[in-house]
TITILUM-813741 format. One record per residue (C-alpha): x, z, y; residue in three letters; residue number from 0. Coordinates in steps of 0.2 Angstrom, whole numbers, padded with zeros to 4 digits, m for minus. Layout:
<torbas>
- c1; c3; c2; residu; num
- X; Z; Y; ala; NUM
...
</torbas>
This chain:
<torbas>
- c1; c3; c2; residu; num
- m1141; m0318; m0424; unk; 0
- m1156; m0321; m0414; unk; 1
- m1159; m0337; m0404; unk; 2
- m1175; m0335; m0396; unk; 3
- m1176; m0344; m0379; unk; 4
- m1189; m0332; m0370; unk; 5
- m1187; m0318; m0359; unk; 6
- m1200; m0305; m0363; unk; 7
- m1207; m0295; m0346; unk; 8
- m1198; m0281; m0340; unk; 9
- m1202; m0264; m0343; unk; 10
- m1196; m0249; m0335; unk; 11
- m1199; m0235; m0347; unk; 12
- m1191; m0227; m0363; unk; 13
- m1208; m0224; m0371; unk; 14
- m1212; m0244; m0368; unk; 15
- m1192; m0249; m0375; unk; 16
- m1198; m0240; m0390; unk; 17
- m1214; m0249; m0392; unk; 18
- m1205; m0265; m0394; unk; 19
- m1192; m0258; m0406; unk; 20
- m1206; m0257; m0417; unk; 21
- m1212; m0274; m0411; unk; 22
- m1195; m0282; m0415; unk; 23
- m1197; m0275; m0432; unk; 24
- m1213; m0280; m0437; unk; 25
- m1205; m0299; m0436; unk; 26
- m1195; m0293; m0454; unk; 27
- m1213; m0287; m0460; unk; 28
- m1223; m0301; m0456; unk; 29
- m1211; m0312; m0464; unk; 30
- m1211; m0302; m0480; unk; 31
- m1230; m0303; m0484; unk; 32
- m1228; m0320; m0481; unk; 33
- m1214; m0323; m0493; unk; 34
- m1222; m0313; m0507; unk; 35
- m1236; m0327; m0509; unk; 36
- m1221; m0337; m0518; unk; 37
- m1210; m0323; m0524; unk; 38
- m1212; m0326; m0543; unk; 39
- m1193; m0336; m0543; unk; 40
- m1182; m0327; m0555; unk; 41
- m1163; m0325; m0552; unk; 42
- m1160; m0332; m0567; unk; 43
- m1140; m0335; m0569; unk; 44
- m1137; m0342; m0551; unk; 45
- m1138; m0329; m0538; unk; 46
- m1141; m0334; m0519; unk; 47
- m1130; m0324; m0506; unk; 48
- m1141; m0320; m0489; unk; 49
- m1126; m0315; m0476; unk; 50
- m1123; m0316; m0457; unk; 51
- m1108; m0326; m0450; unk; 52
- m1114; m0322; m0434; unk; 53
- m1113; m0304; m0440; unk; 54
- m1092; m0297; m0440; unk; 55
- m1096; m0280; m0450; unk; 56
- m1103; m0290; m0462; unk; 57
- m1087; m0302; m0462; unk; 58
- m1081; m0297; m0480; unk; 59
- m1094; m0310; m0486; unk; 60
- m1085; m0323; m0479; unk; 61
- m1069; m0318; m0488; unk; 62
- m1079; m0319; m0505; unk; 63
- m1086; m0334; m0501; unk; 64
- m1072; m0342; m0494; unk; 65
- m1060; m0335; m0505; unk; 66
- m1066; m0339; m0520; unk; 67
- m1068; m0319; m0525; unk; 68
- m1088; m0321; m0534; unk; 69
- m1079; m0335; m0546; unk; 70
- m1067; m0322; m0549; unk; 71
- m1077; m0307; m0553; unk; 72
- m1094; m0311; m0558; unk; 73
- m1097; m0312; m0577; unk; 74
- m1096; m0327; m0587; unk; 75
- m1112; m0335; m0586; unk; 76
- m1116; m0331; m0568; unk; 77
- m1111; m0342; m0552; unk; 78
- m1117; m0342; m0534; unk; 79
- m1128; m0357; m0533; unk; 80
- m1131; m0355; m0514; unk; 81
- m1126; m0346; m0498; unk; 82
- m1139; m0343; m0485; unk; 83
- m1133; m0338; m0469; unk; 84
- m1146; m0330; m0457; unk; 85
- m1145; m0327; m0439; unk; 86
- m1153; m0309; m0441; unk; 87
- m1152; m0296; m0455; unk; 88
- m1172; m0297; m0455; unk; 89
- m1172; m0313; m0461; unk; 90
- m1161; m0309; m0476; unk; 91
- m1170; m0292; m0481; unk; 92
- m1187; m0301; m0479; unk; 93
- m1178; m0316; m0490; unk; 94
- m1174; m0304; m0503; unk; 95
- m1189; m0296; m0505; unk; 96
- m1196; m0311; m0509; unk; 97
- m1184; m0317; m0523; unk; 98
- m1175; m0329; m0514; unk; 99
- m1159; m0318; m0513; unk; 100
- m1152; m0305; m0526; unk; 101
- m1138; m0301; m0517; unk; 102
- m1140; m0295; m0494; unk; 103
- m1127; m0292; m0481; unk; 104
- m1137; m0282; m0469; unk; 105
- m1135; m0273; m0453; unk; 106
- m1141; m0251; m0452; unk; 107
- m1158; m0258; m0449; unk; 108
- m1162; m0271; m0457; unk; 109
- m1153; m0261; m0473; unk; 110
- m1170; m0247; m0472; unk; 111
- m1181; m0258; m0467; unk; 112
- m1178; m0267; m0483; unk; 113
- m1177; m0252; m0495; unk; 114
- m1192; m0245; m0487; unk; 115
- m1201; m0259; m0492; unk; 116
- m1216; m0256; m0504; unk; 117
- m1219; m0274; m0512; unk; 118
- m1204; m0276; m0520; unk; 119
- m1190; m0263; m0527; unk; 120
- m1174; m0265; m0517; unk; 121
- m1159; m0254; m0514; unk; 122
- m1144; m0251; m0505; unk; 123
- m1128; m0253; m0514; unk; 124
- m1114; m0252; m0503; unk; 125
- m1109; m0255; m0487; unk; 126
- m1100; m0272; m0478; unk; 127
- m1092; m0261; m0468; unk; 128
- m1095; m0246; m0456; unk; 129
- m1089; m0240; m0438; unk; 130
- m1090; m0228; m0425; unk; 131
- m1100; m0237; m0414; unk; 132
- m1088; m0253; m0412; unk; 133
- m1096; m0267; m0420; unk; 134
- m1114; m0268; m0415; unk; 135
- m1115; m0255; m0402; unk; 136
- m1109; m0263; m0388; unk; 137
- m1113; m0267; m0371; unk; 138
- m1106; m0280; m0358; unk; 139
- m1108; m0283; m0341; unk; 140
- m1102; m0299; m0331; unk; 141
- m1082; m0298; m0327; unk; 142
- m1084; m0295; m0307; unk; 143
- m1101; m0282; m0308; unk; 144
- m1099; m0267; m0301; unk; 145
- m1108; m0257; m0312; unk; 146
- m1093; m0247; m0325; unk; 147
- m1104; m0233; m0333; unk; 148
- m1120; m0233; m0341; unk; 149
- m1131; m0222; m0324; unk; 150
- m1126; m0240; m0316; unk; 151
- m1140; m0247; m0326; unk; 152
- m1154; m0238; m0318; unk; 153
- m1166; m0250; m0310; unk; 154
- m1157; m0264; m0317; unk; 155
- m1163; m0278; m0330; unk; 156
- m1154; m0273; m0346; unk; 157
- m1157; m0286; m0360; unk; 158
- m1157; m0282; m0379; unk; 159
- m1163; m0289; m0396; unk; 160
- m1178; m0279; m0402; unk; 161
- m1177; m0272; m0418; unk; 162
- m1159; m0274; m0421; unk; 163
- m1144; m0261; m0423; unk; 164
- m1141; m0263; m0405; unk; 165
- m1157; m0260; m0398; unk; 166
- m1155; m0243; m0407; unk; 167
- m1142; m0239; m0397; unk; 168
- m1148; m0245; m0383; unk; 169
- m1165; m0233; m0384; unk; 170
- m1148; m0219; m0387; unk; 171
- m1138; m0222; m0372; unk; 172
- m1158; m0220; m0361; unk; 173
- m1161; m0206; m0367; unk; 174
- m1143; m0197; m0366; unk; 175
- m1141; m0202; m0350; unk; 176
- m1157; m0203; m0342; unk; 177
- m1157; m0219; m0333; unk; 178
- m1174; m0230; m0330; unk; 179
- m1167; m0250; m0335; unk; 180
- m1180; m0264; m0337; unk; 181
- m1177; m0268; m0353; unk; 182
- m1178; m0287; m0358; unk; 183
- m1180; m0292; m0376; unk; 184
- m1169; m0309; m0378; unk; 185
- m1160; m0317; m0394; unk; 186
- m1139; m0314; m0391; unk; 187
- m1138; m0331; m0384; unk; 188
- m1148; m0331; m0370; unk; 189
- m1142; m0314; m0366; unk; 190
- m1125; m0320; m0366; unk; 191
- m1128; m0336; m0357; unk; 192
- m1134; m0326; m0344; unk; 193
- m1119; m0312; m0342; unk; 194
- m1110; m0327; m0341; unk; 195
- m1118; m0335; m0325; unk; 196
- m1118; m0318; m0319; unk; 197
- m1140; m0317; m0318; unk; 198
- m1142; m0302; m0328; unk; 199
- m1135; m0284; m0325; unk; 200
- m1132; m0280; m0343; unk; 201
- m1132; m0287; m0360; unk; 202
- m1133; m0277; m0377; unk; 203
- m1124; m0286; m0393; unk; 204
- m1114; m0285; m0406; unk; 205
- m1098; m0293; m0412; unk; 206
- m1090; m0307; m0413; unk; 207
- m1102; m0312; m0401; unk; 208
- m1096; m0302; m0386; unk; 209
- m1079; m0302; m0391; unk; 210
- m1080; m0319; m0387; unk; 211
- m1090; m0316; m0370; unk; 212
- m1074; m0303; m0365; unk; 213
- m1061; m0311; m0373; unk; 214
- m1060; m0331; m0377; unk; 215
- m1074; m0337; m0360; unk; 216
- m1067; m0320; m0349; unk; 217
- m1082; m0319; m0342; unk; 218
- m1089; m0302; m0344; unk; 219
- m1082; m0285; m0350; unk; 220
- m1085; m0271; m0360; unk; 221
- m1095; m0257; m0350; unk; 222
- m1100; m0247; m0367; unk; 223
- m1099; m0244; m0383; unk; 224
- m1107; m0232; m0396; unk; 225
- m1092; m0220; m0399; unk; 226
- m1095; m0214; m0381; unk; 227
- m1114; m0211; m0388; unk; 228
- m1111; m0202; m0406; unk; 229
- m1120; m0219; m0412; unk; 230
- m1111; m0226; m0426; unk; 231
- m1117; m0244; m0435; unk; 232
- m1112; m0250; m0453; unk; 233
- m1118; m0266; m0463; unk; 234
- m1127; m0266; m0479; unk; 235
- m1128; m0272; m0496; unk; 236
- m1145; m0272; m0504; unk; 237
- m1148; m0277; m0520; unk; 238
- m1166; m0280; m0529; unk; 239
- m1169; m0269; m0544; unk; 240
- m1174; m0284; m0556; unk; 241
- m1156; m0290; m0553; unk; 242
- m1149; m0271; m0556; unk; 243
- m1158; m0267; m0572; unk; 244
- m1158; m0285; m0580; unk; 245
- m1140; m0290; m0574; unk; 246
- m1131; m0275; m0570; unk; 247
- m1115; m0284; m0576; unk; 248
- m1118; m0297; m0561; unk; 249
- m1121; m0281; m0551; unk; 250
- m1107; m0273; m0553; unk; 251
- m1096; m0290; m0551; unk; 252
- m1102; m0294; m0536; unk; 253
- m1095; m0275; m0528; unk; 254
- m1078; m0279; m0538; unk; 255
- m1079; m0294; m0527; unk; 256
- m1083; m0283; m0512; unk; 257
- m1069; m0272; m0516; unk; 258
- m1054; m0286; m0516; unk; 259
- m1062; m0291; m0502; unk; 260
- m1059; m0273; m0492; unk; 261
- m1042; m0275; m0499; unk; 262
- m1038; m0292; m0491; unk; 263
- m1045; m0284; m0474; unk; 264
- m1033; m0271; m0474; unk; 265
- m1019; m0279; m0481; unk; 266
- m1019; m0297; m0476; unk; 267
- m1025; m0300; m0457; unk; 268
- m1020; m0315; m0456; unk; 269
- m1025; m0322; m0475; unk; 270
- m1044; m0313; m0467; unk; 271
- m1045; m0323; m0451; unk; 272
- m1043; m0338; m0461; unk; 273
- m1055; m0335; m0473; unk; 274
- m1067; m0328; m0458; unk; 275
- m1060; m0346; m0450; unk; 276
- m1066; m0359; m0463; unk; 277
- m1084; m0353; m0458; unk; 278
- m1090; m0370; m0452; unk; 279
- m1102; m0358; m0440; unk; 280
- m1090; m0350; m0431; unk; 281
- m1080; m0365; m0428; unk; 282
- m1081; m0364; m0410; unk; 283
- m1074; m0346; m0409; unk; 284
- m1053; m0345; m0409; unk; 285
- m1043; m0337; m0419; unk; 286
- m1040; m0322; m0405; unk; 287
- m1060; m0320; m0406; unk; 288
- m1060; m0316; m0423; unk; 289
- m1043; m0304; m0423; unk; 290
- m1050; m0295; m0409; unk; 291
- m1068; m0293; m0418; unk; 292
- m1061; m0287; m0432; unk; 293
- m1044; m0276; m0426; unk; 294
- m1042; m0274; m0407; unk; 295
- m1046; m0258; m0403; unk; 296
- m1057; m0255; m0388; unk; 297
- m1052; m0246; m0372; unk; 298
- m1069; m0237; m0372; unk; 299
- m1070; m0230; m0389; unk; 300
- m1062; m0214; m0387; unk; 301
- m1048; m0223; m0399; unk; 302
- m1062; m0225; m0415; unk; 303
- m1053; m0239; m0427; unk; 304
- m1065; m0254; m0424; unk; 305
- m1071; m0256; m0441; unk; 306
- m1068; m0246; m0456; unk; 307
- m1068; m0254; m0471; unk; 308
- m1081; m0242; m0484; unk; 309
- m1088; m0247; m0498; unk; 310
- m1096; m0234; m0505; unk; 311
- m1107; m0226; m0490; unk; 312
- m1108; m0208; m0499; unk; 313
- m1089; m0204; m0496; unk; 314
- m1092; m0206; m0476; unk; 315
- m1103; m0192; m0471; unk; 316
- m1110; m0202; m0454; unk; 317
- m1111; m0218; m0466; unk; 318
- m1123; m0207; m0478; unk; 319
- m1131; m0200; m0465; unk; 320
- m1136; m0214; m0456; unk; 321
- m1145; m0224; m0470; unk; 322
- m1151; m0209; m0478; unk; 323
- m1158; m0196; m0465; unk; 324
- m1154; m0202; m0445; unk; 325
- m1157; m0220; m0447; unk; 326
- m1174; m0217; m0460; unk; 327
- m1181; m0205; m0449; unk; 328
- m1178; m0216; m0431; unk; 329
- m1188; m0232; m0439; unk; 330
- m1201; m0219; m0445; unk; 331
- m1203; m0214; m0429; unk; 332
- m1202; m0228; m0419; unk; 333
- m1216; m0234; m0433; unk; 334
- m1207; m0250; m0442; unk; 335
- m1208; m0241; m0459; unk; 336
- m1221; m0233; m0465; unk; 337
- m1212; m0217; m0477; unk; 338
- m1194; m0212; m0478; unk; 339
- m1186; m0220; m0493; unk; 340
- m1182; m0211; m0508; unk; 341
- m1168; m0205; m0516; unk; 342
- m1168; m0219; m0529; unk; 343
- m1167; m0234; m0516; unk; 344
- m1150; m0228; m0514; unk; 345
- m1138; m0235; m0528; unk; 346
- m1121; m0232; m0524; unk; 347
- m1116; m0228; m0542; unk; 348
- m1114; m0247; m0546; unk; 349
- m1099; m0249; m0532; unk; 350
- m1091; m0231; m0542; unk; 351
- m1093; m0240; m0558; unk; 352
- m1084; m0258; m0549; unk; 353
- m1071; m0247; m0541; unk; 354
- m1066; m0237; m0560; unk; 355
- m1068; m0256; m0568; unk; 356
- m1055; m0260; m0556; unk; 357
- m1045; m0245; m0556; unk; 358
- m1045; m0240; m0537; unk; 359
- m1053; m0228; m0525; unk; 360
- m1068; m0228; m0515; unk; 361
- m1065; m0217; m0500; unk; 362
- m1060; m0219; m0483; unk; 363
- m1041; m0214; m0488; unk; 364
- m1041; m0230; m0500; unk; 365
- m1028; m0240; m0489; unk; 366
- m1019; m0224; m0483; unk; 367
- m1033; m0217; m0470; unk; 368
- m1035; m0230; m0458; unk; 369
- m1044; m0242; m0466; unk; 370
- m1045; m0258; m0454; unk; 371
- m1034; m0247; m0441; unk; 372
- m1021; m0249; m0454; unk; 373
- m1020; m0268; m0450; unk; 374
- m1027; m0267; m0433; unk; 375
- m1009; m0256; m0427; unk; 376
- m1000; m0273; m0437; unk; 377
- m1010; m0285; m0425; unk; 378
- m1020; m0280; m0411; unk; 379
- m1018; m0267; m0395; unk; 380
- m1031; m0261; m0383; unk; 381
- m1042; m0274; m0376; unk; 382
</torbas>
């Protein structure tokens, strides 16, 4: 999601971590002014998708896009003229904003910071997908260290990508535990190239990204995960309100699409990871990568599913609570938005109205409780 190629100073305090939260941030604001000096585009009857390959939570866009699902559910008249992929969910909020997408997959972050935003009216709709801490709460540590619980990082350079999900987290797991790291702020390449040679303690990261580190290169190992940390994650689904008011036909076909997609998830593994495996930029991860991103339970997650596949945020209280109160008030705090967002940035009505068009349910018991569990006891173990 973020390939930057410098290492930022070390730093030894919580109180300096969070300065550079807000400094990670800014990256999405800065962007955002720029982008509303050319925001007049209109939709039109095209729409362009901004998503993250890079991004698993957010996976289900790739199972519309590569399964043909916006074809089958958008209105007549409407079509996807463009995908835009994004190594960050900055990047596509700020694109967003701008007029260059109607339609946002998102990580937690990225999701408010959006929403928050007071140049252009954007909200959320749905979620991609939600956990308890498995999908981009996650910390590895190279294979042979011999540091196995969090108090091991004290003193230790601890590397993270600042203003993402996972630096919350991170900023989490300091201040429950009390530990002093050096935080370094690097993209999730850099970080990972240097678990693997073994030069840096402890990297933080989502997935697929360290399922492949663990699991396809075996050079590195889980050493924690946010379900040890009562920090859950979830992806996004913003929306501007131009496209909600003028085209809410368009709106509500995109979360039809959304919801067949949850249902090939759960239903289908193996129909998914070939969806998931026609992404030309995940090419280079195998097949077992991607199963174990999306269904392989982790050791360290107190026995959490890995991915639970929600669409509408409201009938998950931790879901709700994270993009309306916990996650609103931790960017507030940390300075990278300026006011809570209001009530009406949050539009999950539109994925209700989808899921009655399409006669199914919305909860978490829509495949039988479990969700991606469901599918994950069919094809993965503990890993």
């Amino acid at each position: 999601m973020n390939e930057q190629h410098y290492r930022r100073p070390a730093e030894a305090s919580t109180a300096s971590s969070r300065r550079r939260f807000l400094q990670g941030a800014a990256i999405g604001t800065t962007g955002l002014l720029a982008g509303c000096l050319g925001s007049a585009a209109s939709a039109g009857r095209e729409l362009t998708i901004g998503y993250q390959p890079y991004y698993a939570e957010a996976w289900s866009a790739l199972v519309i896009k590569n399964g043909g699902l916006a074809e089958k559910h958008l209105p007549k008249g409407y079509s996807v003229k463009q995908w835009d992929s994004a190594l960050q969910g900055s990047i596509v909020g700020t694109r967003l904003i701008a007029g260059k997408n109607q339609v946002g997959y998102t990580g937690d972050m990225p999701t408010i910071t959006a929403i928050a935003n007071d140049k252009t009216p954007v909200s959320a709709v749905a979620t991609a997908g939600f956990s308890e801490g498995q999908q981009c709460n996650l910390a590895v540590v190279p294979k042979n260290s011999p540091i196995t619980k969090a108090a091991g990082m004290g003193g230790k350079d601890v590397a993270v990508t600042t203003g993402s999900c996972t630096h919350r987290f991170y900023l989490n797991v300091v201040e429950q535990t009390g530990v002093s790291p050096r935080l370094v702020d690097n993209g999730i390449g850099n970080i990972l190239a240097e678990i693997r040679q073994g030069s840096l303690p402890v990297g933080f990261g989502w997935e697929p990204n360290m399922a492949r580190a663990v699991f396809q290169e075996d050079e590195a190992r889980y050493l924690v995960t946010g379900a040890e940390f009562d920090t859950v994650d979830a992806a996004g689904i913003i929306m501007p309100d131009s496209l909600i008011e003028n085209d809410r036909a368009a709106a509500v076909g995109w979360l039809k699409a959304e919801l067949e997609a949850k249902r090939i998830m759960a239903t289908q593994p193996e129909r998914t990871l070939d969806l998931v495996a026609q992404e030309g930029d995940l090419s280079t991860y195998d097949r077992a990568t991607l199963r174990a991103s999306l269904y392989r339970t982790l050791k360290l997650g107190n026995g959490v599913n890995r991915l639970e596949l929600v669409t509408d945020f409201t009938t998950v209280k931790q879901a709700n609570q994270l993009l309306k109160r916990t996650g609103p008030q931790f960017l507030k705090e940390q300075g990278a938005i300026g006011a809570i967002p209001s009530k009406d940035r949050y539009k999950a009505a539109l994925t209700k109205q989808a899921a009655d068009e399409l006669g199914v349910e919305t909860g978490p018991k829509r495949f039988g409780g479990g969700n991606a569990s469901n599918a994950s006891a069919r094809v993965g173990g503990w890993g």
